[in-house]
C-alpha positions as CSV (number, residue, x, y, z in Angstrom):
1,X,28.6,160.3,-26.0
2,X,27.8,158.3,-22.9
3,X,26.3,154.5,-23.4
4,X,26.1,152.1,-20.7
5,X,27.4,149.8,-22.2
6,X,30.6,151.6,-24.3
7,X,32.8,149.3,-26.2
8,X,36.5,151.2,-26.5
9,X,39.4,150.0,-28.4
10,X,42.3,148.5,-27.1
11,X,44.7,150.8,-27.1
12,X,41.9,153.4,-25.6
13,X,41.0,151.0,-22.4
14,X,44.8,150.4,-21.9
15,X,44.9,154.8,-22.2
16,X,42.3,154.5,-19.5
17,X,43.9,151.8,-17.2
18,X,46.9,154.1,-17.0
19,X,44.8,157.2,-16.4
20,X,43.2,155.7,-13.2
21,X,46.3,154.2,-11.9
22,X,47.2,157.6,-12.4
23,X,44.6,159.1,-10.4
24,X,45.1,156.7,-8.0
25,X,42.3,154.1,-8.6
26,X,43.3,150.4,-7.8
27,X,41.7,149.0,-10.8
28,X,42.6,145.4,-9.9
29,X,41.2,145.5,-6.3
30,X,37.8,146.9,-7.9
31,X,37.6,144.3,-9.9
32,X,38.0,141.5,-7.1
33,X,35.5,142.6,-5.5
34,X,33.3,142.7,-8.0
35,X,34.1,139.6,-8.7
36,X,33.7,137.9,-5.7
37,X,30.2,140.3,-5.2
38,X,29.2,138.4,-8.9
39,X,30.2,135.0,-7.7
40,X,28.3,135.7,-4.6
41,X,25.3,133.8,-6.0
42,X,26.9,131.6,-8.3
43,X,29.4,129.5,-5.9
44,X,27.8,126.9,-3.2
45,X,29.2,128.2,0.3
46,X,31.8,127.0,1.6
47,X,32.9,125.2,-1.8
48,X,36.1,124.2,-3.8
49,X,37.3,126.7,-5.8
50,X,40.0,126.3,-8.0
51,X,41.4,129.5,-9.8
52,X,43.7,129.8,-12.8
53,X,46.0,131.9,-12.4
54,X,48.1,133.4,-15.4
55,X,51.0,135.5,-15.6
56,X,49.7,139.0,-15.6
57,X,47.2,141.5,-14.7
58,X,44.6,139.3,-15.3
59,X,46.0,136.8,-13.1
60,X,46.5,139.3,-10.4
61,X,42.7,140.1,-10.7
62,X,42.5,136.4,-9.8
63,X,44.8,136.2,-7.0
64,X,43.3,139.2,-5.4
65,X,39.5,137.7,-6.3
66,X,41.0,134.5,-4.5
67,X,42.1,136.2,-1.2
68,X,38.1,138.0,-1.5
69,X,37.1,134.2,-1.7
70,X,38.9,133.0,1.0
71,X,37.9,135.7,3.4
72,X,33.8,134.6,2.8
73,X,34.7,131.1,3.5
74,X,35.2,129.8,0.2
75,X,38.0,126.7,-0.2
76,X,40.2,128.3,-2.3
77,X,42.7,126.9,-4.7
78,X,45.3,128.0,-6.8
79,X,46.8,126.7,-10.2
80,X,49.8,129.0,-11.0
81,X,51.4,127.5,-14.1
82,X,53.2,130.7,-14.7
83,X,54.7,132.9,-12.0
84,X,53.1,136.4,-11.9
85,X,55.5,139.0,-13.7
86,X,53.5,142.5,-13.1
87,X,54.1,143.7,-9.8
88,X,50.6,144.0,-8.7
89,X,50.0,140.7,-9.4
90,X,53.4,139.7,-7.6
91,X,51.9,141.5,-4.4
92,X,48.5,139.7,-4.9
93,X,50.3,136.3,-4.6
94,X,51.9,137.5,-2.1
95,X,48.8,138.0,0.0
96,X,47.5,134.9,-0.7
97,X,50.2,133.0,0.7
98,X,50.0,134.9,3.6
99,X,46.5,133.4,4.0
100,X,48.0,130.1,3.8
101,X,46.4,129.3,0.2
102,X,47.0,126.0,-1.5
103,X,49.1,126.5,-4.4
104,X,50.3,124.3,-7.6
105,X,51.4,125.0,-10.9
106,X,50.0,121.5,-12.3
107,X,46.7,119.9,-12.0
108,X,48.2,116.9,-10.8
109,X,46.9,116.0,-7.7
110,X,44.5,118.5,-7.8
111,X,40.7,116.9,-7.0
112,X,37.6,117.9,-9.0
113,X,37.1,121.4,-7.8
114,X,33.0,122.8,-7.2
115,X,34.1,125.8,-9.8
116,X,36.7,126.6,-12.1
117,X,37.8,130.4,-12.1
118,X,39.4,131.5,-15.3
119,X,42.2,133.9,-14.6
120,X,44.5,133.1,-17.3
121,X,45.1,135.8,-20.1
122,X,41.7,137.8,-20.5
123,X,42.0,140.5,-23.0
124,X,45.8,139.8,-23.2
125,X,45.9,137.3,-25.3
126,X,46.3,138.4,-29.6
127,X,47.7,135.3,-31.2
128,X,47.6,130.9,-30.5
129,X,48.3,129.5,-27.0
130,X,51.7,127.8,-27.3
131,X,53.6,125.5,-25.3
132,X,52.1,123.6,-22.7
133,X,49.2,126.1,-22.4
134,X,46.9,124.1,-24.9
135,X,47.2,120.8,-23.1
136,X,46.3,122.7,-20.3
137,X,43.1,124.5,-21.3
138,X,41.7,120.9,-22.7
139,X,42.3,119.3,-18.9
140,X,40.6,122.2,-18.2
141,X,37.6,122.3,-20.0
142,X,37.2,119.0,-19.6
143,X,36.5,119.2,-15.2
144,X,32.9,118.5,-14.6
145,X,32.2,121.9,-12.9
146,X,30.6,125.4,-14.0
147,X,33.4,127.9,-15.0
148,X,33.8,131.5,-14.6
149,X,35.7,134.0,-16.9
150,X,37.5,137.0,-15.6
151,X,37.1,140.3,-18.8
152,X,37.6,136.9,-21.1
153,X,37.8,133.4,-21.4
154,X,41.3,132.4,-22.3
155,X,41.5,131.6,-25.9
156,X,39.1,133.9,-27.0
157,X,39.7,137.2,-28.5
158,X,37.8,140.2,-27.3
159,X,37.1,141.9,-29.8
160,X,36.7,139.6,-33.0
161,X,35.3,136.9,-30.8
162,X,37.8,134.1,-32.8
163,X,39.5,131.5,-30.9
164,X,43.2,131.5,-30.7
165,X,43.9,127.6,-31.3
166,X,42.0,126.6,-28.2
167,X,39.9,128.6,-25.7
168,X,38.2,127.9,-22.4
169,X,34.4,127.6,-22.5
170,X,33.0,129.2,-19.8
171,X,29.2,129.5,-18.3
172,X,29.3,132.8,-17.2
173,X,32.1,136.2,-18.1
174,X,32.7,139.0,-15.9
175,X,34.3,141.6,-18.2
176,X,35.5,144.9,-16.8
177,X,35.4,148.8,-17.9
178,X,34.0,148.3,-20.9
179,X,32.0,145.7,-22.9
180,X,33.8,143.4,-25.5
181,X,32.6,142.6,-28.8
182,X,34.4,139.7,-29.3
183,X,32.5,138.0,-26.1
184,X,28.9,138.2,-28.5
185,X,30.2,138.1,-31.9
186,X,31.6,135.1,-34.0
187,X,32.4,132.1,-31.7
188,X,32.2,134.5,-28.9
189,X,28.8,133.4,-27.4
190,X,29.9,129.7,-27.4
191,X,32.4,130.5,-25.1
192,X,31.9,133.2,-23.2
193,X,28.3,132.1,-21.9
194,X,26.5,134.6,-20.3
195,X,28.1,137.9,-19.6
196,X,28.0,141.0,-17.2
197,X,29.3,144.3,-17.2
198,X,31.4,145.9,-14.2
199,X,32.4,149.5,-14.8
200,X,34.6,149.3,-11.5
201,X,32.8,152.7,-10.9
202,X,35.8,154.8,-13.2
203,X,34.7,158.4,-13.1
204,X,32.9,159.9,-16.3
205,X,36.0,162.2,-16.7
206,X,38.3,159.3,-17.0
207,X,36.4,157.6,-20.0
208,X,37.4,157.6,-23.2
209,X,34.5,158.4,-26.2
210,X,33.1,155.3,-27.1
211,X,34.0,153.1,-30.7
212,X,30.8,151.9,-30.1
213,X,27.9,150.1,-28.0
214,X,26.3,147.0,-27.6
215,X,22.6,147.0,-28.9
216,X,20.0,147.8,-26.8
217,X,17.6,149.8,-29.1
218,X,14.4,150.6,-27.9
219,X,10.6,151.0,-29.4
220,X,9.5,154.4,-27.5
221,X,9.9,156.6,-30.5
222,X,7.1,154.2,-32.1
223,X,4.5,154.7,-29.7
224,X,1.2,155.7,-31.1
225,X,-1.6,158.5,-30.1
226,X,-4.5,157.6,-30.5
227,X,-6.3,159.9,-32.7
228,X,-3.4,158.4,-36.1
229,X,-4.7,156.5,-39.0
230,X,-2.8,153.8,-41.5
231,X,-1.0,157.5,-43.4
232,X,0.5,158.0,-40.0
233,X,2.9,155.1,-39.8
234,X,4.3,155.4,-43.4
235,X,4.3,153.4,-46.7
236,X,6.9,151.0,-47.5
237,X,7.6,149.1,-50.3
238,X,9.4,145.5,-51.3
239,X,11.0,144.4,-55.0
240,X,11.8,141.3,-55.7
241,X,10.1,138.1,-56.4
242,X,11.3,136.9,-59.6
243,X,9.4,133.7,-61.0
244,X,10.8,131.0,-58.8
245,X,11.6,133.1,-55.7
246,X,8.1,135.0,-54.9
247,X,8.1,134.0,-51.1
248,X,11.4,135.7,-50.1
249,X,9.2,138.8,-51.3
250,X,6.4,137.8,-49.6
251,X,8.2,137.2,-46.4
252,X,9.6,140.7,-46.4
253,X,6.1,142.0,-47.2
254,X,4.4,140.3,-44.5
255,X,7.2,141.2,-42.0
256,X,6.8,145.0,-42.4
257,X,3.3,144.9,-42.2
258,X,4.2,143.2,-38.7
259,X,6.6,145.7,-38.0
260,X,3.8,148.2,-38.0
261,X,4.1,150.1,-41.5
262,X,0.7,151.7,-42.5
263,X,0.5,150.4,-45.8
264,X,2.8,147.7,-48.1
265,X,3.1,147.3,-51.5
266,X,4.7,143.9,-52.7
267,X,6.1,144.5,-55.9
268,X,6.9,141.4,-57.2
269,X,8.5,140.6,-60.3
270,X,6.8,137.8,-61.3
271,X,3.3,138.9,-62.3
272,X,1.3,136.2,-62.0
273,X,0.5,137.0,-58.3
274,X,-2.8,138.5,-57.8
275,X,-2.8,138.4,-53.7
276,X,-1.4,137.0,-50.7
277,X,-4.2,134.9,-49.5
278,X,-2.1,134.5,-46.4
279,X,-2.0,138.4,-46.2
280,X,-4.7,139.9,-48.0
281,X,-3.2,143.5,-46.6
282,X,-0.4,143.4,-49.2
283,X,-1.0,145.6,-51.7
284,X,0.0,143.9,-55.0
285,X,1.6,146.2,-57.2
286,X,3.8,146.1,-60.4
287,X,7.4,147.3,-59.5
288,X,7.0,150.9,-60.9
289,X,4.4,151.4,-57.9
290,X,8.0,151.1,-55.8
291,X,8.4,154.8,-57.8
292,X,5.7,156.9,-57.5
293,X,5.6,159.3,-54.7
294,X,3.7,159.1,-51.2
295,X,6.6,155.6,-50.9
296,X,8.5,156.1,-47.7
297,X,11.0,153.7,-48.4
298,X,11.9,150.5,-50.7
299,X,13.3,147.4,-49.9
300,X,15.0,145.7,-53.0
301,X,16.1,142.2,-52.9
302,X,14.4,139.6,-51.2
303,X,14.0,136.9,-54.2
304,X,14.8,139.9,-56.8
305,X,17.5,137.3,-58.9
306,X,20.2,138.8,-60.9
307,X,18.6,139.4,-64.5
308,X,18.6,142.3,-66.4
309,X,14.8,143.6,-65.2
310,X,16.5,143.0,-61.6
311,X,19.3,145.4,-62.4
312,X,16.9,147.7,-64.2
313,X,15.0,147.9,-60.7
314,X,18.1,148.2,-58.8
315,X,19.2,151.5,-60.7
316,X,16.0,152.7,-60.8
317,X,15.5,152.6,-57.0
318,X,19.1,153.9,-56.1
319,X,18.1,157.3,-58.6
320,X,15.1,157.5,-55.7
321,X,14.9,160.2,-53.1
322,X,13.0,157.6,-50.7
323,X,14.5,155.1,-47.9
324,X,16.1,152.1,-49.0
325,X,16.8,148.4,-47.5
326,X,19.1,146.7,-49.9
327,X,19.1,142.7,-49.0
328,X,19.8,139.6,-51.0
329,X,20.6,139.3,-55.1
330,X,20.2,144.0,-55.0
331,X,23.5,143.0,-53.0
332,X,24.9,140.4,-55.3
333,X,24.2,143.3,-58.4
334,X,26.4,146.0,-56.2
335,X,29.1,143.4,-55.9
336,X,29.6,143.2,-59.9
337,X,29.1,146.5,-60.9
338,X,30.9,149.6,-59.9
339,X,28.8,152.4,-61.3
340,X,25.8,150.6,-59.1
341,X,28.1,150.7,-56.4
342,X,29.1,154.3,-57.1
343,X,25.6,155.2,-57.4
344,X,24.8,154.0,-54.2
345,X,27.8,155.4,-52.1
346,X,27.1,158.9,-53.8
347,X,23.1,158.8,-52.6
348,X,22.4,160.7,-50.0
349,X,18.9,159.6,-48.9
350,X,19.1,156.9,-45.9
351,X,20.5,153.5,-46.9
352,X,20.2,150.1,-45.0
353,X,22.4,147.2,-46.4
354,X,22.0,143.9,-44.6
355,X,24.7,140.9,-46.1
356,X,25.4,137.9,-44.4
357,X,29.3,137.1,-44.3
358,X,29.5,135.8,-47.8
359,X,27.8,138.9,-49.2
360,X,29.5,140.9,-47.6
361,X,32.8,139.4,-49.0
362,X,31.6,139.9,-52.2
363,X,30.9,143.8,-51.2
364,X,34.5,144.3,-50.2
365,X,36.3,141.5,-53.0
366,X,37.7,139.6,-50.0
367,X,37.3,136.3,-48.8
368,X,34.1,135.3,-46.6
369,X,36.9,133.8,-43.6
370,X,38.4,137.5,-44.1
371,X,35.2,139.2,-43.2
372,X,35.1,136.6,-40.3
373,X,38.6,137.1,-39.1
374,X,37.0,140.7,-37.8
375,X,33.1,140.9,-38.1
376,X,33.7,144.6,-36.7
377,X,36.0,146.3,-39.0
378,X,34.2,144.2,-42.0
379,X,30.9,145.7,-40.8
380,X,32.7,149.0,-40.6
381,X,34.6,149.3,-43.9
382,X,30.9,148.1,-45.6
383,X,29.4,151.2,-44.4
384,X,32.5,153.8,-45.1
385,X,32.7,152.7,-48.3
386,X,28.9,152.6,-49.9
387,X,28.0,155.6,-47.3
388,X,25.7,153.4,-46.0
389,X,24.3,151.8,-42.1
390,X,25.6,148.3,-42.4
391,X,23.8,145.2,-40.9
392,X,26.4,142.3,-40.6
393,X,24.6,139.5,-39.9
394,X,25.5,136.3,-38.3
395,X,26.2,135.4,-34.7
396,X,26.2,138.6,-32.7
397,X,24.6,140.9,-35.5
398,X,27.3,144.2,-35.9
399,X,25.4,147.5,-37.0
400,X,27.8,150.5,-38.3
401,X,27.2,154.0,-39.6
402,X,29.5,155.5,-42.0
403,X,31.3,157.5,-39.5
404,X,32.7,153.9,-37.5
405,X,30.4,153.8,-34.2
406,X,28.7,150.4,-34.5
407,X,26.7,148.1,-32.4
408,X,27.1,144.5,-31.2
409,X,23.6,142.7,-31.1
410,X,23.1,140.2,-28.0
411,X,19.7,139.2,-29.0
412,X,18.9,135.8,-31.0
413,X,20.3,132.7,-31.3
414,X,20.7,129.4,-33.5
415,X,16.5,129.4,-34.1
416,X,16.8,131.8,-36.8
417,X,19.5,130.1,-38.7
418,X,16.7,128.9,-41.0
419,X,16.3,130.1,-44.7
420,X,13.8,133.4,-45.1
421,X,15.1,135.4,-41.3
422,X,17.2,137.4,-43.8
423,X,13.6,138.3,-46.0
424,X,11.9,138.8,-42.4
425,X,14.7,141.1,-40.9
426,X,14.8,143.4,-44.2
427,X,11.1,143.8,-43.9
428,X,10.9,144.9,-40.6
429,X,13.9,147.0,-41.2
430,X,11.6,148.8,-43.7
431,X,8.8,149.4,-41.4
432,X,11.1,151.2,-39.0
433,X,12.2,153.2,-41.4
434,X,8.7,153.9,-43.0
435,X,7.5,154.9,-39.2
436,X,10.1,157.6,-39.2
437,X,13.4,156.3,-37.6
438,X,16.9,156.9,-38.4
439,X,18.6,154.2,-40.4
440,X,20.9,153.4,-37.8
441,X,17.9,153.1,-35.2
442,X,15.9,151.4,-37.5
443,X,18.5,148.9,-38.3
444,X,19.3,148.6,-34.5
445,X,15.7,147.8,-33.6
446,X,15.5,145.5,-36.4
447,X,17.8,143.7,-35.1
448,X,17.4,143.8,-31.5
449,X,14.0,142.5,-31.9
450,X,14.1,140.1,-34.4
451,X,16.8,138.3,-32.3
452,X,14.2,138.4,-29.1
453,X,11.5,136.3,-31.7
454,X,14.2,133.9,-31.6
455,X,14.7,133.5,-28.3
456,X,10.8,134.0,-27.0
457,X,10.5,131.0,-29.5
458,X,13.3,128.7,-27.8
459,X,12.1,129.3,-24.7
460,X,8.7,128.7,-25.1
461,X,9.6,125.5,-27.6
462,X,12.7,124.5,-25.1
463,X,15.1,124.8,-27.6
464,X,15.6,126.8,-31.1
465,X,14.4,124.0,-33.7
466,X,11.4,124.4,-35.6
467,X,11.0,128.1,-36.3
468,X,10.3,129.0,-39.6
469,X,10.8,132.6,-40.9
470,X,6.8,133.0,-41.7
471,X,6.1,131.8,-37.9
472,X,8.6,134.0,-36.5
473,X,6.1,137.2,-37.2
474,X,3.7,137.1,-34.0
475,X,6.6,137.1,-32.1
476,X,8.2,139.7,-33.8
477,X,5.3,142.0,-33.6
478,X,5.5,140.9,-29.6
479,X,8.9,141.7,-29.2
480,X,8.7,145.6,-31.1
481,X,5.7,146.5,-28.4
482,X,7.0,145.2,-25.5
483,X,10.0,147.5,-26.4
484,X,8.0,150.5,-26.7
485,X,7.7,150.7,-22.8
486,X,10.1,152.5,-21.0
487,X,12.9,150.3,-19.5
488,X,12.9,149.1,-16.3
489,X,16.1,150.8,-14.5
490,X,18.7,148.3,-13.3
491,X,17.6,145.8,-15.8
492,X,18.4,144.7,-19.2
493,X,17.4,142.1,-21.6
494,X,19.1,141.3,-24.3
């Protein structure tokens, strides 16, 4: 499968490494220069550079990155806490003292550089800084200048996006050969900053098969003809409501009708709700509407509660040929009962479960900082074990299939942590899936687009309070068309 953006496993990109230094590929010269090609328009010319230097590979990417520097004028300086013990990097500190380098292994003495460079540890680093190292990081952080990451900011794992004790927060990552989920997910985005791909150019016969991608669904498979009427993009329908929690229901409702289902029925458990003044295009129906045929797909859980009428439902709609989006309390039922979870897991129509953290520890009977230890192989165990496409929300969203491949959202941000986004993204999720997409696309898009609602919002607001989940649907509908045209190529949004 080729992605542009692949996301391998460890022990795959360290297979990889050792193919191309078999094949003769200087790995750590490639990714110098591309390096010093990225910091091209992100250093002042002629500036102080100071570059942190640790004691292997990754530091030897930043020794050679700081004789690149020096060579374009740059006043390059090097903190060397650690003496380089890989022999590449013992060569690259070798050429930089042949350019006459400064060189320390404190900060002492050492003025306020223009730019830190963070050549520490990268993706080397699986368990707490020790030592000296997390005095060091805090000095660090605290300079008063932008900071660049080489593969990953020190601190931070790559691919579960915790921090080991202390990390370096950077403004901006370089990461190399392959994307890292740990740089988007969990703490990842708060310290990683923005991020960029270099592939070093490794030829397609050296790659591994990819674990999985980072999310960068598109809308083209929703484009419409002309000559189609409200039958053509599907029927969808959403249970829940129960007396007390009608607008989770109703912001599910209104969000697939956004996300461009023909028709929606809103099946509310409470009764006593005639219309939606707000959107008069509901169709309000009693839940056994949910049932009948000519319904693409359900969505069961938004405000459903936990009674017996909510389990009733809940069974009913798993025995159901049709799609399903399984959200909120229809999780909370799964969690304490194991035929309902058997049922679901045995179902082979397509299945979209979307539980925050807490949820999802409930799912798996572990704690919610367990599912957080590893938001990937959480994500991934939810979907081999109820057979379902998974939706892990949270910061940096992970999607999985059943068979393991996931995706890594990079879309959204802190404006949707507001009550309801859960409602809206389970609605929309619907819609796809009503239009005709896979659950895995579905989910993907879902995703991907809700996140850029989020940020069109911050940026047009200048920062990410305010949104509520009902005013989030303009610019959700927004976000799905402007992903229906064909990408641009060389450029990616999140």
């Amino acid at each position: 499968m080729s992605t542009a953006e692949p996301i391998y496993r460890l022990s795959a990109l360290r297979a990889l490494e050792q193919r191309a230094d078999a094949a003769g590929l200087n790995l750590m010269q490639r990714a110098a220069q591309a390096a010093a090609d990225w910091l091209d328009t992100r250093l002042a010319p002629h500036g102080r550079v100071l570059i942190a230097v640790g004691p292997g590979n990754n530091g030897g990417d930043a020794l050679w990155l700081a004789v690149r520097l020096a060579e374009r004028g740059q006043r390059v300086e090097l903190l060397v806490p650690t003496p380089p013990t890989s022999p590449p990097a013992i060569e690259a500190l070798a050429a930089c003292r042949s350019l006459g380098l400064s060189e320390r292994a404190t900060l002492d003495g050492i003025s306020q550089p223009d730019a830190l460079i963070d050549g520490l540890f990268g993706i080397g680093l699986s368990r707490p800084l020790a030592g000296d190292w997390p005095a060091l990081i805090e000095r660090l952080n605290a300079l008063r200048c932008p900071c660049y990451a080489l593969d990953v900011p020190t601190g931070l794992d790559g691919w579960t996006g915790n921090v080991h004790g202390t990390a370096l927060r950077a403004d901006a990552t370089l990461t190399f050969l392959c994307a890292k989920p740990g740089l988007h997910t969990a703490d990842g985005a708060d310290y990683a900053g923005t991020v960029t791909l270099a592939t070093l150019d490794v030829p397609i016969e050296l790659l591994p098969d990819p674990d999985g991608e980072l999310n960068r669904a598109d809308a083209r498979v929703l484009a419409r003809s002309a000559n189609s009427h409200k039958g053509s993009n599907g029927t969808a329908a959403v249970i829940g409501g129960a007396p007390g929690m009608l607008g989770a229901a109703l912001l599910a409702g209104r969000a697939a009708l956004a996300g461009g289902a023909g028709k929606v029925f809103l099946c509310a458990l409470d009764a006593r709700l005639p219309v939606d003044p707000a959107a008069p295009e509901l169709m309000v129906a009693p839940p056994a509407q949910a049932l009948q045929p000519g319904i693409g797909v359900v969505a069961i859980g938004p405000g459903l509660g936990q009674s017996g009428k909510a389990r009733h439902w809940l069974r009913a709609v798993l025995e159901q040929a049709s799609a399903k989006v399984i959200d909120a309390d229809a999780l909370n039922l799964l969690a304490g009962d194991t035929q309902l979870a058997e049922r679901l897991a045995a179902s082979s129509s397509p299945k979209v479960l979307t539980p925050h953290p807490a949820e999802g520890a409930r799912l798996l009977g572990v704690g919610t900082p367990d599912v957080q230890a590893d938001r990937v192989a959480a994500a991934r165990a939810l979907a081999a074990r109820f057979q379902s496409v998974v939706v892990l929300k949270g910061a940096g969203s992970v999607i999985a299939r059943p068979d393991g491949f996931f995706r890594v959202n990079v879309s959204g941000g802190p404006a949707l942590a507001v009550a309801g986004q859960g409602d809206v993204l389970s609605g929309v999720v619907a819609a796809l899936l009503a239009q005709g997409m896979s659950a895995f696309d579905a989910a993907s898009l879902a995703v991907r687009a809700h996140g850029l609602a989020g940020d069109a919002y911050t940026a047009e607001q200048g920062g990410p309070l305010g949104l509520s989940a009902s005013a989030t649907l303009p610019y959700l509908s927004r976000a799905l068309n402007r992903l229906m045209a064909p990408p641009t190529p060389g450029l990616t949004n999140a």
